[in-house]
C-alpha positions as CSV (number, residue, x, y, z in Angstrom):
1,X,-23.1,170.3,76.0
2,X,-23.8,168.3,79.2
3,X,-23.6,164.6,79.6
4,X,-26.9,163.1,80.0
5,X,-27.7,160.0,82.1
6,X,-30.7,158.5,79.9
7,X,-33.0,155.9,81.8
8,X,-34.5,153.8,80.1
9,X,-38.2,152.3,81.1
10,X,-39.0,149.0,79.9
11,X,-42.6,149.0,81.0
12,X,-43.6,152.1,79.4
13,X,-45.7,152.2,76.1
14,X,-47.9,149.3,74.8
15,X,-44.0,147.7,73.9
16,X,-41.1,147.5,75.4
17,X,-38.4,150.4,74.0
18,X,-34.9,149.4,72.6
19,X,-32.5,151.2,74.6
20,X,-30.2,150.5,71.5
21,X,-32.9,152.8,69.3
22,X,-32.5,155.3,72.3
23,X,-28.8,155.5,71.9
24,X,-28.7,155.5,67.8
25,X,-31.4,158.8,68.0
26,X,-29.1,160.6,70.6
27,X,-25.8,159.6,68.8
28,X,-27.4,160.8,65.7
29,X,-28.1,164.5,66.9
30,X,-24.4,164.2,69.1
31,X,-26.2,163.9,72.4
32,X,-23.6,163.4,75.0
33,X,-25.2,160.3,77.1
34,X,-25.3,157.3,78.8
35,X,-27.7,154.5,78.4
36,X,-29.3,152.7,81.4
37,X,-32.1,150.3,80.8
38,X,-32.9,149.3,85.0
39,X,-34.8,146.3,85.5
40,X,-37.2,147.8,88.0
41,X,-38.7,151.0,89.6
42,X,-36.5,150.0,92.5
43,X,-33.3,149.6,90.3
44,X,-34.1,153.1,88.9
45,X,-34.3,154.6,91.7
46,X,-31.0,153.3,93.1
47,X,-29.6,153.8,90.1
48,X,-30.6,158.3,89.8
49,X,-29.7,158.8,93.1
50,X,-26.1,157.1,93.2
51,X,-25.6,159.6,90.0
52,X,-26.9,162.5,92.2
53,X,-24.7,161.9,94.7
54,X,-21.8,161.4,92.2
55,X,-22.7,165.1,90.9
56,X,-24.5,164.3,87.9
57,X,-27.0,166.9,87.6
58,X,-28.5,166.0,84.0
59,X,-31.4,163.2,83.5
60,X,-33.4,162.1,81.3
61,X,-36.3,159.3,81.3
62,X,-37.9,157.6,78.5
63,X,-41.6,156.9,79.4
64,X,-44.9,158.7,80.1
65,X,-46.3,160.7,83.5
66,X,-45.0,157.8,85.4
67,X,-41.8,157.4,84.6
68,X,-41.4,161.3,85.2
69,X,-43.0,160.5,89.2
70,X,-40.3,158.0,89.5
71,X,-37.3,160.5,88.7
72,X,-38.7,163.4,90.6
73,X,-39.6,161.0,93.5
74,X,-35.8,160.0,93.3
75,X,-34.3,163.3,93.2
76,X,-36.5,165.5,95.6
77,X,-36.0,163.9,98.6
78,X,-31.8,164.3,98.2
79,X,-31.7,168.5,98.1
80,X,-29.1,168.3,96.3
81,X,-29.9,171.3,94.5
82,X,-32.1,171.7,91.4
83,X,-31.6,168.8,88.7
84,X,-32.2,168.9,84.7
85,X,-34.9,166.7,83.8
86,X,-35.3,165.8,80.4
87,X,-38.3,163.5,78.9
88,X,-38.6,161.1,75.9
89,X,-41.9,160.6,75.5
90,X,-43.1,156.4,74.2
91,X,-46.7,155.1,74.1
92,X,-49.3,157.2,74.8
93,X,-46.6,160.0,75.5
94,X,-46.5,162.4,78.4
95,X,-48.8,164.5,79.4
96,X,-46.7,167.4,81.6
97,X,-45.3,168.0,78.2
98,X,-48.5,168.2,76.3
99,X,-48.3,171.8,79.0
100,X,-45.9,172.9,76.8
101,X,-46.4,172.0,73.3
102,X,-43.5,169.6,73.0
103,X,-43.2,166.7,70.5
104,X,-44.9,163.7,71.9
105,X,-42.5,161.5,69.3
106,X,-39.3,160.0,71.0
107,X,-37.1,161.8,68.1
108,X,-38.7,165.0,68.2
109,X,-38.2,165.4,71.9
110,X,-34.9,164.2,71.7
111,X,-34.2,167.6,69.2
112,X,-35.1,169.2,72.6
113,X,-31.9,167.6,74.5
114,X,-29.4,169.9,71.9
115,X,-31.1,173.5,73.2
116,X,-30.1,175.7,75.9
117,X,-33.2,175.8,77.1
118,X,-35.3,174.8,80.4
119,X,-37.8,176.0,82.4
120,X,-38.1,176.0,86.3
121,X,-40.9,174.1,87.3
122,X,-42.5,173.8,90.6
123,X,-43.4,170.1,92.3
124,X,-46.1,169.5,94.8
125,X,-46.0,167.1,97.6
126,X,-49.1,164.7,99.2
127,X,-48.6,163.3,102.5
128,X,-50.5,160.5,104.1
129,X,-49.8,157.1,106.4
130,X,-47.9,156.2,103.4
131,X,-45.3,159.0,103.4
132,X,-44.7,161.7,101.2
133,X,-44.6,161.3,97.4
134,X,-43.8,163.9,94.8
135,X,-45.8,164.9,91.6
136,X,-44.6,166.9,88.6
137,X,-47.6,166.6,86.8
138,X,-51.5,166.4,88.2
139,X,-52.8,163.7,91.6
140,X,-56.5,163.8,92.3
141,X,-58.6,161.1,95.1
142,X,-61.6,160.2,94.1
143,X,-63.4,158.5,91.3
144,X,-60.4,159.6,88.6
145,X,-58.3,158.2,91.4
146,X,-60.1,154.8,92.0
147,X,-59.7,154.8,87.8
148,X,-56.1,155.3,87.8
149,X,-56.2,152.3,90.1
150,X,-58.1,150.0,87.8
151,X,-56.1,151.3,84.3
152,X,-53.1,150.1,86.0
153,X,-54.4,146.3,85.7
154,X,-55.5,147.0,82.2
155,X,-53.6,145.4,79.6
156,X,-50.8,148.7,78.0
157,X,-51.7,147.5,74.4
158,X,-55.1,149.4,74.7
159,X,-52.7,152.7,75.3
160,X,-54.7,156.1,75.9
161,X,-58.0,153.7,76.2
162,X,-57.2,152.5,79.5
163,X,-58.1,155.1,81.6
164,X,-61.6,156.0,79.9
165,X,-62.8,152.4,80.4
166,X,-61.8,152.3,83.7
167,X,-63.4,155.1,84.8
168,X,-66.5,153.6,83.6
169,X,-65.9,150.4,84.6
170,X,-65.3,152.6,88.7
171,X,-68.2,154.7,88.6
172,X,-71.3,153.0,89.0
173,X,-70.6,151.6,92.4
174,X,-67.5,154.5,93.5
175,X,-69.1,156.4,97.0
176,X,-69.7,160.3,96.7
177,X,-68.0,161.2,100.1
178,X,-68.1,164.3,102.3
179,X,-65.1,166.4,101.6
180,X,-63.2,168.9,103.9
181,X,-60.6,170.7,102.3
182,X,-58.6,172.9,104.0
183,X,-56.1,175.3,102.6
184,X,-53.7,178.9,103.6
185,X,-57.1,181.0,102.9
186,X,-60.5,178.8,103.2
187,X,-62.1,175.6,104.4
188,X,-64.8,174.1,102.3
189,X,-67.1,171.2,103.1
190,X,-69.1,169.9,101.0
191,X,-70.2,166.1,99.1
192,X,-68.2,165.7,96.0
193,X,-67.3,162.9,93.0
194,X,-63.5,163.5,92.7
195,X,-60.9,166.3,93.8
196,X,-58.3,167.5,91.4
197,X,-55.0,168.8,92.3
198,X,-53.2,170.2,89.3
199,X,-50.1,171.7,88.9
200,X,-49.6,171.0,84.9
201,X,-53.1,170.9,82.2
202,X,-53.1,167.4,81.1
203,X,-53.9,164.0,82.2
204,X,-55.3,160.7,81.5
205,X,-53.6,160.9,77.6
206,X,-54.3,164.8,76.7
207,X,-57.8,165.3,78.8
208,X,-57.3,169.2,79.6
209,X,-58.0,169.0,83.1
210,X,-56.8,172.5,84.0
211,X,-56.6,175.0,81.5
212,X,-55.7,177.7,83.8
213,X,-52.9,175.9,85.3
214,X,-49.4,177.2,85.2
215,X,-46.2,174.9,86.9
216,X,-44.6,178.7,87.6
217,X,-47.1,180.6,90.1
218,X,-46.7,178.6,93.2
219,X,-50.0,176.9,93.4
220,X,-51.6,174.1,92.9
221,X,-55.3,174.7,90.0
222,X,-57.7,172.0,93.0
223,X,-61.0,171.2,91.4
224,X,-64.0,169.9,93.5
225,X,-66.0,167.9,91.2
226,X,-69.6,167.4,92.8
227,X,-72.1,165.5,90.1
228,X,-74.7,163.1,90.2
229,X,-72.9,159.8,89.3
230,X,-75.5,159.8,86.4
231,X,-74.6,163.0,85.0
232,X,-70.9,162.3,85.5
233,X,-70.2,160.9,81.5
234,X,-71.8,164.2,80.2
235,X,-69.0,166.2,81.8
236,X,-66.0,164.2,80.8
237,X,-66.0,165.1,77.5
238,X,-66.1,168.8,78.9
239,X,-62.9,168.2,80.9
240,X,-61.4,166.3,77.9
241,X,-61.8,169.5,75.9
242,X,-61.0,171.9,79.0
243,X,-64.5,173.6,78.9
244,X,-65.5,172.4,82.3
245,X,-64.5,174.9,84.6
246,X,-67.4,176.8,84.0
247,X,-70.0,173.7,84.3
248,X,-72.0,174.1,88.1
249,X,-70.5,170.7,89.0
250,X,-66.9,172.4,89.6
251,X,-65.8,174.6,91.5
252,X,-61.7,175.3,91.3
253,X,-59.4,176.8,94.1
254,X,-56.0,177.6,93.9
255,X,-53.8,176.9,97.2
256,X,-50.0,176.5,98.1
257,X,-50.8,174.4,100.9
258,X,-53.9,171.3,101.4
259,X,-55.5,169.1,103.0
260,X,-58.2,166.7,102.2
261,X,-60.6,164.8,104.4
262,X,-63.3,162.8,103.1
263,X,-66.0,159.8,104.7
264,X,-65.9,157.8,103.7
265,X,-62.1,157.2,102.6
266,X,-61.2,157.8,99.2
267,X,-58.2,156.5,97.1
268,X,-55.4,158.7,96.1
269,X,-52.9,159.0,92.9
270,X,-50.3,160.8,91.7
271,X,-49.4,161.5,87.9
272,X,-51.3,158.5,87.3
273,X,-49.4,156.4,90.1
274,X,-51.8,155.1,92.8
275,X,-49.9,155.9,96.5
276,X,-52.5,155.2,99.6
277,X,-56.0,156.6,100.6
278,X,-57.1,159.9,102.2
279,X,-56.6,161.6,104.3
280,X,-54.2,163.8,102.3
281,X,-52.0,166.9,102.6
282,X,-49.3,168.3,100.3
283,X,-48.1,171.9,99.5
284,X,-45.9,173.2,96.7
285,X,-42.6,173.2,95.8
286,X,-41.7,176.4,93.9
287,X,-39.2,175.5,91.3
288,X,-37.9,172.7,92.3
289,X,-36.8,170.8,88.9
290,X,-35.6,172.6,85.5
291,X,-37.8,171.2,82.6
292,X,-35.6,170.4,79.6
293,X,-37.7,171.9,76.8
């Protein structure tokens, strides 16, 4: 069995986690790991890569969607081949493993730590004048991304709730905006809400954004979202329930490569992480991270 380095997010969750309660639940099923508890994203980040360049190939975070952005944003840019990335799931949970069914408990995904198994996931990038980040999971610009922005400054004891009431709290005044999108087969241009780029099904606390979306084929599941603001909180709970795609507001692409203009500029976020503002280009990363699962 391999020996884990388990980091351990303090801002995750609507309360802070015990790394001690971390360590009993692995000890318990005869996890082989190590405990950090890192003060900051910063010290996180310092902290995964000095392991990666020590040869440790096995990680694990405890915390949601973002927690997940920070470790893959740590390892990526290092090439030092393809790391094990394991998730504990606290709060709200996590949605890249609501893609495959896995126990949104902290226990019950620690189970998954003593099985052979993992799964070879792809990554996507987005570029802009802020560099390039890394997702695992699902970015968008947009209304959903101006959301993301404004659920960050929500209080975490309102969990799941957060992003919901910000996106209501966003849309009234958010700009439709004229879109180019530009991929390895089309260009479209047209005025749009939001733009979706999936590469997992689930975001914002289990809405199923992309129900056709594998993290195996390559691509990335891009959605073009183009409503009349009024008509925008009729199709949510479509998209919560993953019935959307077939609503006239949507159309949905799939692409290896992308870029995204709009006018006027639109925010941009990544699993749930708010980077910069468009314009935006990424591609994907064909599996680039093995899944514990």
């Amino acid at each position: 069995m391999p020996r884990w380095h388990v980091y351990v997010n303090h801002a995750a969750g609507r309360r802070p986690v015990d790394p001690a309660l971390v360590r009993e639940i692995l000890a318990d099923l005869g996890v082989d790991a190590e405990i950090f508890a890192p003060e900051s994203k910063e010290e996180t980040t310092t902290l995964i890569q000095q392991a990666a360049h020590a040869g440790v190939r096995h990680f694990v975070v405890t915390g949601g969607d973002g927690t997940v952005n920070l470790a893959v944003n740590a390892l990526m840019p290092l090439s030092l081949g393809r790391p094990v990335l394991g998730v504990l799931p606290v709060g709200t949970g996590c949605d890249l493993l609501r893609t495959f069914g896995l126990p949104q408990d902290l226990p019950g995904a620690a189970r998954h730590l003593t099985s052979p198994d993992i799964y070879d996931i792809d990554v996507a990038t987005v570029e802009g004048e802020w560099g390039v980040r890394y997702f695992a999971n699902v970015a968008q610009t947009g209304v959903g991304a101006a959301a993301a922005q404004t659920a960050m400054r929500i209080g975490r004891r309102l969990g799941a709730s957060r992003y919901p009431l910000a996106f209501v709290a966003r849309l009234p005044r958010f700009p439709k905006a004229k879109v180019k999108i530009t991929t390895e087969r089309r260009t479209i241009e047209t005025e749009a809400l939001a733009v979706i780029m999936a590469n997992a099904q689930f975001f914002a606390g289990g809405w199923n954004v992309a129900p056709k979306a594998t993290l195996i084929d390559g691509v990335l599941d891009i959605q073009v979202i183009n409503c009349d603001k009024t008509s925008a909180p009729a199709l949510v709970p479509k998209v919560i329930k993953g019935t959307h795609l077939g609503d006239p507001a949507v159309r949905r692409l799939s692409a290896a490569e992308f870029s995204i203009e709009t006018d006027p500029l639109w925010p941009v976020e990544c699993d749930g992480e708010p980077v910069g503002n468009t314009t935006v280009r990424g591609r994907v990363v064909p599996a680039a991270i093995s899944l514990k699962i």
